[in-house]
N, CA, C and O atoms as a DFTB+ gen file, in Angstrom:
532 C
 N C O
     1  1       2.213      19.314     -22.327
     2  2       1.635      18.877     -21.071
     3  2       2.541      17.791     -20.490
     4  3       2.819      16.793     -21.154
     5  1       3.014      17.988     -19.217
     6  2       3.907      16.617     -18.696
     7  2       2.912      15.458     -17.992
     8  3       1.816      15.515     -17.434
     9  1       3.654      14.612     -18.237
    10  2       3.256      13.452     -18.055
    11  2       2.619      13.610     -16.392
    12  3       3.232      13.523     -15.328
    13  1       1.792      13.760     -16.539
    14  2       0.378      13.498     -15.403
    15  2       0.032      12.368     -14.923
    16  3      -1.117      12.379     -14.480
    17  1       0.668      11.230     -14.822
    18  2       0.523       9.772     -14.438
    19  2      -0.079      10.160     -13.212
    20  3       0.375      11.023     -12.461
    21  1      -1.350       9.348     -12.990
    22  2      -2.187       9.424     -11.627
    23  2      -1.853       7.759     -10.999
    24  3      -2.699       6.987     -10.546
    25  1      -0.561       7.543     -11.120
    26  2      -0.413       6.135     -10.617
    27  2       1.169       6.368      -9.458
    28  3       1.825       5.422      -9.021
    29  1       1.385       7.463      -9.255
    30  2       2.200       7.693      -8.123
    31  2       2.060       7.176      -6.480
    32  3       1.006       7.530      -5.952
    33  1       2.777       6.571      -5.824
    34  2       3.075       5.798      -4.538
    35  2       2.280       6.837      -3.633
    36  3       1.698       6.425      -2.630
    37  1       2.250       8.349      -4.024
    38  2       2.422       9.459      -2.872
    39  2       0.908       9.578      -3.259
    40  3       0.610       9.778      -4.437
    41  1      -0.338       9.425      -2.006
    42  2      -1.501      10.041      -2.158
    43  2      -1.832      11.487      -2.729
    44  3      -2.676      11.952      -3.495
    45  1      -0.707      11.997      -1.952
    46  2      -0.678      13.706      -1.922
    47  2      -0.633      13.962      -3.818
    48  3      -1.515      14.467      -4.512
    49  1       0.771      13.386      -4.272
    50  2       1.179      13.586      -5.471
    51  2      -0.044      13.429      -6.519
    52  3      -0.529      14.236      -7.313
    53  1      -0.391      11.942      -6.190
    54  2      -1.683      11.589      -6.653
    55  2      -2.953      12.622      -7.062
    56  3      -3.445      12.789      -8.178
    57  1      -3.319      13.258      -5.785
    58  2      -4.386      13.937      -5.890
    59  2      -3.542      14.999      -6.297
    60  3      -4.471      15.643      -6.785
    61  1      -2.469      15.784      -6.522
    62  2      -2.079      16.994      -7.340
    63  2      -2.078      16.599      -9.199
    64  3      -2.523      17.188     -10.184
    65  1      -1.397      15.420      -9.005
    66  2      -1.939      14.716     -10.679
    67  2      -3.334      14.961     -11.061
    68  3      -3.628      15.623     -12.056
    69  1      -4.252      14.392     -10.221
    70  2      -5.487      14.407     -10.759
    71  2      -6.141      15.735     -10.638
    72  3      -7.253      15.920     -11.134
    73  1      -5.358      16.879      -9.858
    74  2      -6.268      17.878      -9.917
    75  2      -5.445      19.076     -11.583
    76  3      -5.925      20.093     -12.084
    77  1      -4.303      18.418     -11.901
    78  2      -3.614      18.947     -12.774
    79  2      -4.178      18.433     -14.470
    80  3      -4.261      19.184     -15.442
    81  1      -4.489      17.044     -14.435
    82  2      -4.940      16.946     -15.198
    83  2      -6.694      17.427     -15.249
    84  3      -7.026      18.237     -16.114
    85  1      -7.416      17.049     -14.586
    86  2      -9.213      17.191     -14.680
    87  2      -9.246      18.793     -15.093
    88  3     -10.152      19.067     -15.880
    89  1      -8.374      19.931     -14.673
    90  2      -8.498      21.247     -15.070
    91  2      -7.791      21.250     -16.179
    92  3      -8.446      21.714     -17.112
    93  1      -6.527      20.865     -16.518
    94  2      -6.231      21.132     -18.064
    95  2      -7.297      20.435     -19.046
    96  3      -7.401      21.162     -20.034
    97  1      -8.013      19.465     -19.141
    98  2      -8.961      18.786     -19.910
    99  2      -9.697      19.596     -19.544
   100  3      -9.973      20.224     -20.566
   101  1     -10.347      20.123     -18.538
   102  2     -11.668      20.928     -18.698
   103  2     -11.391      22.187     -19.607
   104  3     -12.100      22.500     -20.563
   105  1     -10.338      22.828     -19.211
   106  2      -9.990      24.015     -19.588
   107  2      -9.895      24.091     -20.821
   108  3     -10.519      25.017     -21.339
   109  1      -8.866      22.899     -21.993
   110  2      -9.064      22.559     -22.863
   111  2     -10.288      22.472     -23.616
   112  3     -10.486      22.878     -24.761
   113  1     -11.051      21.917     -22.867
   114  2     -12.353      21.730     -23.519
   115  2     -13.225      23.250     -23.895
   116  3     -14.100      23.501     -24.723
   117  1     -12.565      24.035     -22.929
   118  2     -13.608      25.123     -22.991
   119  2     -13.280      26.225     -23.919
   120  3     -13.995      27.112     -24.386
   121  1     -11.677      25.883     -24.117
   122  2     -11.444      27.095     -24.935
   123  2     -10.715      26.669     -26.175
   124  3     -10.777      27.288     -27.238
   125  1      -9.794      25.220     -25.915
   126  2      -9.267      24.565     -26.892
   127  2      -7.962      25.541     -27.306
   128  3      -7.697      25.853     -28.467
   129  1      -7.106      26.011     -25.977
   130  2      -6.411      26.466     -26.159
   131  2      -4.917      26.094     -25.269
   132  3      -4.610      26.583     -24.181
   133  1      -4.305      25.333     -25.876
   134  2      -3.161      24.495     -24.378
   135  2      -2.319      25.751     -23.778
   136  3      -1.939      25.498     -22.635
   137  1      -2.006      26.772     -24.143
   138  2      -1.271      27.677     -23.238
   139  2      -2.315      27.690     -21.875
   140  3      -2.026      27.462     -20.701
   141  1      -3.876      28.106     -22.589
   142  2      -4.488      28.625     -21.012
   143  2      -4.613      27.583     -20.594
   144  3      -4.280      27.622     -19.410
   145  1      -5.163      25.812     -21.111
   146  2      -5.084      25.002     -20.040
   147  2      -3.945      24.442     -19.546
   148  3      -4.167      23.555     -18.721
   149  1      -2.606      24.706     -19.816
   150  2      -1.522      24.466     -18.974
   151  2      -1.539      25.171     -17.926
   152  3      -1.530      24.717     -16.782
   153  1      -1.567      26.466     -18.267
   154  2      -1.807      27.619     -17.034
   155  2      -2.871      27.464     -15.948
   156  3      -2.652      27.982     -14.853
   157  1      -4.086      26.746     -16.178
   158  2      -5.127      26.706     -15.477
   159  2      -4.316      24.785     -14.770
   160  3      -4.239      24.586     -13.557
   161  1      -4.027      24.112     -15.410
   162  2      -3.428      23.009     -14.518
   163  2      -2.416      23.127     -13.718
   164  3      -2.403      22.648     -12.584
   165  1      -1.556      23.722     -14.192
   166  2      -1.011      24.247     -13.449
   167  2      -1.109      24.922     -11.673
   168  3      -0.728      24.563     -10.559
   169  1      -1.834      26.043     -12.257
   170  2      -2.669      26.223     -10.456
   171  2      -3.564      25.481      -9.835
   172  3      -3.701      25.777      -8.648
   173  1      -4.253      24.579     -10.244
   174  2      -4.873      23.693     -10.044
   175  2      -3.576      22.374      -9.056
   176  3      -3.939      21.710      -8.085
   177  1      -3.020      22.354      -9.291
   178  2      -1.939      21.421      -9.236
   179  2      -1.349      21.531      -7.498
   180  3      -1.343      20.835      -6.483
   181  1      -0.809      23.132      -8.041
   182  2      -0.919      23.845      -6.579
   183  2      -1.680      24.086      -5.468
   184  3      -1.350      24.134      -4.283
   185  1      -2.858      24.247      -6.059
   186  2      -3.903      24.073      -5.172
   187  2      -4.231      23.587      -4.416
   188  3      -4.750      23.937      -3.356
   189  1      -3.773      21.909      -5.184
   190  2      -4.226      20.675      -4.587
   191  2      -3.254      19.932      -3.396
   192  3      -3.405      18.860      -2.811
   193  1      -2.200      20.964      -3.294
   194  2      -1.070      20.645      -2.261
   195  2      -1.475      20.393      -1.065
   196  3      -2.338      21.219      -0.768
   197  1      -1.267      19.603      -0.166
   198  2      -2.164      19.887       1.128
   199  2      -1.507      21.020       2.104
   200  3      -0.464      21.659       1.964
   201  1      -2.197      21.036       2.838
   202  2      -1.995      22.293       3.673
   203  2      -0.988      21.892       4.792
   204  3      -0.655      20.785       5.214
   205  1      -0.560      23.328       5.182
   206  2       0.963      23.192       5.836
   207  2       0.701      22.946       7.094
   208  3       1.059      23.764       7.941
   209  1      -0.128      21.505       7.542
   210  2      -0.669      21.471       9.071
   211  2      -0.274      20.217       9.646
   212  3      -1.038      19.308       9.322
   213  1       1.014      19.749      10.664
   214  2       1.157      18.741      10.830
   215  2       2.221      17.795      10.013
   216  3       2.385      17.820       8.793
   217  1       2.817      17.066      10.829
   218  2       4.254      16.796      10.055
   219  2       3.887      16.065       8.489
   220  3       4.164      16.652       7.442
   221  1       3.269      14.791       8.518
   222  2       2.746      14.194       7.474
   223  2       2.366      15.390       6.071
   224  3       2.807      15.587       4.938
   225  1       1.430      15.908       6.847
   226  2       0.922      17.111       5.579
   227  2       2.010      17.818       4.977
   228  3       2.137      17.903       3.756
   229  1       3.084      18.512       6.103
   230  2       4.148      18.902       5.131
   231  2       5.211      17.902       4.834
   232  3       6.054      18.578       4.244
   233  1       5.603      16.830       4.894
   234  2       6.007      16.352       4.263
   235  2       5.620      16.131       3.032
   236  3       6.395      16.311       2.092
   237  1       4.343      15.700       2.862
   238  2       3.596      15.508       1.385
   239  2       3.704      16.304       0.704
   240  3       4.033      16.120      -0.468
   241  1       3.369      17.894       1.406
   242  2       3.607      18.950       0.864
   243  2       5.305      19.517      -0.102
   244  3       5.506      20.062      -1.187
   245  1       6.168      19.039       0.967
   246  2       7.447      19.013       0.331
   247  2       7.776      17.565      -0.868
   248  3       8.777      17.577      -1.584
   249  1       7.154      16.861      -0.885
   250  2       6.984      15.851      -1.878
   251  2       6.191      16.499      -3.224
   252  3       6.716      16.338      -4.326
   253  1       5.000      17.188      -3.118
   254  2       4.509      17.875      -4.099
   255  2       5.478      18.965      -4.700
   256  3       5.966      19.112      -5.821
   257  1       5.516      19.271      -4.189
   258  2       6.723      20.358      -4.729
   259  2       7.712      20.134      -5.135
   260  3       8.170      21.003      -5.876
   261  1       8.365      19.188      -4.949
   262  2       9.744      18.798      -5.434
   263  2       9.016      17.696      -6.685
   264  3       9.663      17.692      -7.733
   265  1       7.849      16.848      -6.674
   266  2       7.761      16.439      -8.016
   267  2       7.324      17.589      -9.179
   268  3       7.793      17.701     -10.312
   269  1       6.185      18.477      -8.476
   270  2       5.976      19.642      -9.493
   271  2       7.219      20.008     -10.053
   272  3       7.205      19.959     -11.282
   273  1       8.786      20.523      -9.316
   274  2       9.359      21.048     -10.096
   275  2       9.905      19.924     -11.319
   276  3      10.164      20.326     -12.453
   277  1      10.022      18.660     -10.975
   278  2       9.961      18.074     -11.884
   279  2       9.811      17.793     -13.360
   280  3      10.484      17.504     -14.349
   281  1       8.074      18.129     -12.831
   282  2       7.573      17.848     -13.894
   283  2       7.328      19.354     -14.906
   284  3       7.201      19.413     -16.129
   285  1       7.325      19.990     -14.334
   286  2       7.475      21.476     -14.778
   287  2       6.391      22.346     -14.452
   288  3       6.275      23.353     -15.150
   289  1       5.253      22.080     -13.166
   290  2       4.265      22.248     -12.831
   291  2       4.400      23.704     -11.627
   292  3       3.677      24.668     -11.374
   293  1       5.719      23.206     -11.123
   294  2       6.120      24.175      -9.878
   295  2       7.418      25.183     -10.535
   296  3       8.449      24.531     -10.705
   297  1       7.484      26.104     -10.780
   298  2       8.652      26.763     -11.015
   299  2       9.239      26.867     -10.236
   300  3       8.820      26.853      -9.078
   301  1      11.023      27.083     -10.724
   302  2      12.186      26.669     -10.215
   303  2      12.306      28.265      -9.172
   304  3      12.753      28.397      -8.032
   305  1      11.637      29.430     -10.233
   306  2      11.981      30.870      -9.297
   307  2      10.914      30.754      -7.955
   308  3      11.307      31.355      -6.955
   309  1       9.563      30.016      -7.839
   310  2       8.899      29.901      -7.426
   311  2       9.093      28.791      -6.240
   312  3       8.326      28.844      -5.279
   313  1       9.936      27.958      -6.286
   314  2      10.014      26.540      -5.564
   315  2      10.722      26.922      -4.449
   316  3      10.602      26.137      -3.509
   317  1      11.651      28.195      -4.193
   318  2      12.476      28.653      -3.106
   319  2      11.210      28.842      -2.050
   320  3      11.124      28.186      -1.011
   321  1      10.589      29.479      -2.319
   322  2       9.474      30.198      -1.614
   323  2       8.493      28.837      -0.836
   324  3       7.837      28.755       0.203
   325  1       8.716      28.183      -1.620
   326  2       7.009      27.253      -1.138
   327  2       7.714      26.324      -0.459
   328  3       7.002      25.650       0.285
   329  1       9.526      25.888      -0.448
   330  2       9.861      24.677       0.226
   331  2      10.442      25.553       1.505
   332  3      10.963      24.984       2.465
   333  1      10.272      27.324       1.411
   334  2      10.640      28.046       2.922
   335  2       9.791      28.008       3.598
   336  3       9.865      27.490       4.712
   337  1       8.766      28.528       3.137
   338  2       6.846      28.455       3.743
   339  2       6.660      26.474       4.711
   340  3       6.113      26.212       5.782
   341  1       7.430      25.456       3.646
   342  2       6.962      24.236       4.849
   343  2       8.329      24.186       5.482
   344  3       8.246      23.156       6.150
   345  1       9.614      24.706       5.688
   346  2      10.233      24.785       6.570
   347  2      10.325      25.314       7.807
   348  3      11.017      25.107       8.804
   349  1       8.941      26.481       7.313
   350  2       8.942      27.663       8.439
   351  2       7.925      26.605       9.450
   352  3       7.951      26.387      10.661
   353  1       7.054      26.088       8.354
   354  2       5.890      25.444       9.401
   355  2       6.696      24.345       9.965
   356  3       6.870      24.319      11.183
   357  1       7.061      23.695       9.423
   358  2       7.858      22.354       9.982
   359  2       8.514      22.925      11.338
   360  3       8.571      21.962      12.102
   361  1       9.081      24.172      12.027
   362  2      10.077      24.469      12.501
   363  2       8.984      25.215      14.059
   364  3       9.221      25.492      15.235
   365  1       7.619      25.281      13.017
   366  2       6.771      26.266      13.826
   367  2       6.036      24.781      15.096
   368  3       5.738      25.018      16.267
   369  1       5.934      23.676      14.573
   370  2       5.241      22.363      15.319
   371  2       6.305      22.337      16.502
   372  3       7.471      22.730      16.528
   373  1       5.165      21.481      17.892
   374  2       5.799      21.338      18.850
   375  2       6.780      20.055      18.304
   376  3       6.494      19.270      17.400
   377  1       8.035      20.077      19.134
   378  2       8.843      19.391      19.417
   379  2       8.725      17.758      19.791
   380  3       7.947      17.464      20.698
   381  1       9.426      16.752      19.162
   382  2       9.048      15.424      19.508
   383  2       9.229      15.495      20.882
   384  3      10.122      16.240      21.285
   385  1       8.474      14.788      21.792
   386  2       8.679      14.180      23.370
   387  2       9.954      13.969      23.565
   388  3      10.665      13.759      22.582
   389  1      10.440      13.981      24.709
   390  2      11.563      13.572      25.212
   391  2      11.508      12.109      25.685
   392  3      10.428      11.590      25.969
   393  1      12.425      11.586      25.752
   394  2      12.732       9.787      26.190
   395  2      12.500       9.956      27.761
   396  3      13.108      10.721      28.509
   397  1      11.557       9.132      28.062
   398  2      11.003       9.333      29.672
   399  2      12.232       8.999      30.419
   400  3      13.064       8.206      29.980
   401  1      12.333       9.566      31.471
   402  2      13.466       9.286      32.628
   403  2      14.599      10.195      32.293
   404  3      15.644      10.267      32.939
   405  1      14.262      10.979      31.079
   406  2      16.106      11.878      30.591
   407  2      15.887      13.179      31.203
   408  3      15.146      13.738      30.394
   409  1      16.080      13.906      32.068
   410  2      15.948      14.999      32.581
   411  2      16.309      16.267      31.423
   412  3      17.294      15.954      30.755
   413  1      15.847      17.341      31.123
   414  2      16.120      18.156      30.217
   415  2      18.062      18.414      30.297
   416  3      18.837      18.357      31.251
   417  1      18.278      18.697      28.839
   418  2      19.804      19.114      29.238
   419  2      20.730      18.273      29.240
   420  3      21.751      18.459      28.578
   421  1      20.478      16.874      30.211
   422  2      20.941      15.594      30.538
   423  2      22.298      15.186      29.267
   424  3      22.108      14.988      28.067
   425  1      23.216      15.164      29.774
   426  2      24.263      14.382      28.915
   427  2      23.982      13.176      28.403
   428  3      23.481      12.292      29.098
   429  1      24.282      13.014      27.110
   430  2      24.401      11.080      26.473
   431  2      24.998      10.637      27.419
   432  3      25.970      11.256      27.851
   433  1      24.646       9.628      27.913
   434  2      25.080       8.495      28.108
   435  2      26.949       7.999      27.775
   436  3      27.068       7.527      26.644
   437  1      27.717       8.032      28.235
   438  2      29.120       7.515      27.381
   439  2      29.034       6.289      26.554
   440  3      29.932       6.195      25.718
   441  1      27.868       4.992      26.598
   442  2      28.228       4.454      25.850
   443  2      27.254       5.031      24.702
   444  3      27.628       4.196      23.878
   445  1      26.449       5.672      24.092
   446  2      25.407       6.098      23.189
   447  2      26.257       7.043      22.326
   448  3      25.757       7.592      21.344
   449  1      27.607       7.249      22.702
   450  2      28.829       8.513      22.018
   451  2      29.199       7.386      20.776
   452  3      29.373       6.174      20.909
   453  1      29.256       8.178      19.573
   454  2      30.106       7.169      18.668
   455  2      31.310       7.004      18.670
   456  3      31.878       8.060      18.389
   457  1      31.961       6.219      18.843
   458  2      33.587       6.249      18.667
   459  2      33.901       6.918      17.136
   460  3      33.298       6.743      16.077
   461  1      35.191       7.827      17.473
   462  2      36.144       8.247      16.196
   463  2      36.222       6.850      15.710
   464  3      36.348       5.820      16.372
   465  1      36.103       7.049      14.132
   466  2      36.255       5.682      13.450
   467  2      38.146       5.963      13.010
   468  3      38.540       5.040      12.297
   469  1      38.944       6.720      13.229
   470  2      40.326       6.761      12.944
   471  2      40.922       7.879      13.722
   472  3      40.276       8.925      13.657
   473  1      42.140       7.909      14.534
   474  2      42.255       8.843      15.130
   475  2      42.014      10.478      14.517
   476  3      41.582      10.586      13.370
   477  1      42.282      11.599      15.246
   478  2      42.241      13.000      14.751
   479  2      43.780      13.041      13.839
   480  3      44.872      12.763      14.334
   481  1      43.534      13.471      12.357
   482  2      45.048      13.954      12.300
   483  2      45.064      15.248      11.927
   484  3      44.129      15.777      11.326
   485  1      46.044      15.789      12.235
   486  2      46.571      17.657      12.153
   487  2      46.116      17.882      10.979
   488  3      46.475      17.362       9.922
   489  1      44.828      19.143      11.273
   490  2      44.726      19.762       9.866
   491  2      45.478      21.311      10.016
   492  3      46.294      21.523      10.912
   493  1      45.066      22.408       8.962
   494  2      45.929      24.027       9.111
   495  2      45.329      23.973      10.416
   496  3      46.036      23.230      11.096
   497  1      44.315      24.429      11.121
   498  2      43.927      24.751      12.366
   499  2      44.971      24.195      13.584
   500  3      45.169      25.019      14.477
   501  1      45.446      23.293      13.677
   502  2      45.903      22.820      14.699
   503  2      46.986      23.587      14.965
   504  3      47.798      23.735      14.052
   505  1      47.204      24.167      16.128
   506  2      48.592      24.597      16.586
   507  2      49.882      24.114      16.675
   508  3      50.811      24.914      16.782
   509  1      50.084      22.875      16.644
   510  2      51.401      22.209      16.248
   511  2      51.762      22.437      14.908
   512  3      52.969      22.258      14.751
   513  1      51.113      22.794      13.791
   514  2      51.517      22.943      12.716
   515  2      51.523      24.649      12.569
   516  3      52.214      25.078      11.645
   517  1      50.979      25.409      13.209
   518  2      51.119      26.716      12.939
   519  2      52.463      27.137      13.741
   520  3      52.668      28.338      13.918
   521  1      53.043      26.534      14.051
   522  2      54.422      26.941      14.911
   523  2      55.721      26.521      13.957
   524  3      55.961      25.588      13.191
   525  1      56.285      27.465      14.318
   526  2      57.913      27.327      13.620
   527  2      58.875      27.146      14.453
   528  3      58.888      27.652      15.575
   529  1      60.049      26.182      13.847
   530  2      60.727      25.889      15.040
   531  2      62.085      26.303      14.102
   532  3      63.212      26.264      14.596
């Protein structure tokens, strides 16, 4: 059983701890068998992910998942899938507001451009070096 600490910073994480452990102890209890209550904390764990609604939620959501794989709660063949599912949603939310007064399209500003921190120097691409003299 991995370490289930219910003392994590992340609410989200938190309540996937506590829903990972309360079902492996129950489960335990009922059959006194740790394969099935790993297996039963396990989904339990998942369960307890919050739902893919709203930036916060998937963020948490991508926080659960990346500690599950961690801890060994989320599988690694399994973890492709569930961090595409909150990318898709992440991608599916409206768009932050625009900065009032910027007309759509609108160019930066010239001073808001970063300056090159060292000039450009010739890499293969450049045409001065693809020429023979």
């Amino acid at each position: 059983m991995p370490s289930a600490r219910s003392e994590h910073s992340n609410p989200a994480i938190r309540r996937c701890l506590e829903a990972y452990k309360c079902a492996y102890e129950a489960e335990f209890a009922k059959r006194q068998d740790r394969v099935r209550a790993e297996l039963a904390a396990e989904a339990a764990y998942r369960s307890a992910m919050p739902l893919l609604v709203g930036r916060a939620n998937i963020r948490n959501y991508i926080a659960c998942v990346g500690h599950g794989i961690l801890i060994g709660t989320v599988y690694p063949n399994h973890s492709g899938s569930l961090l595409y599912a909150a990318q898709v949603a992440l991608n599916g939310l409206p768009r932050k507001p625009r900065l009032p007064g910027r007309p759509r399209g609108a160019a930066e500003p010239a001073h808001a451009k970063s300056p090159r921190s060292r000039p450009e120097t010739p890499g293969p691409e450049t045409p001065e070096l693809l020429t023979t003299k």
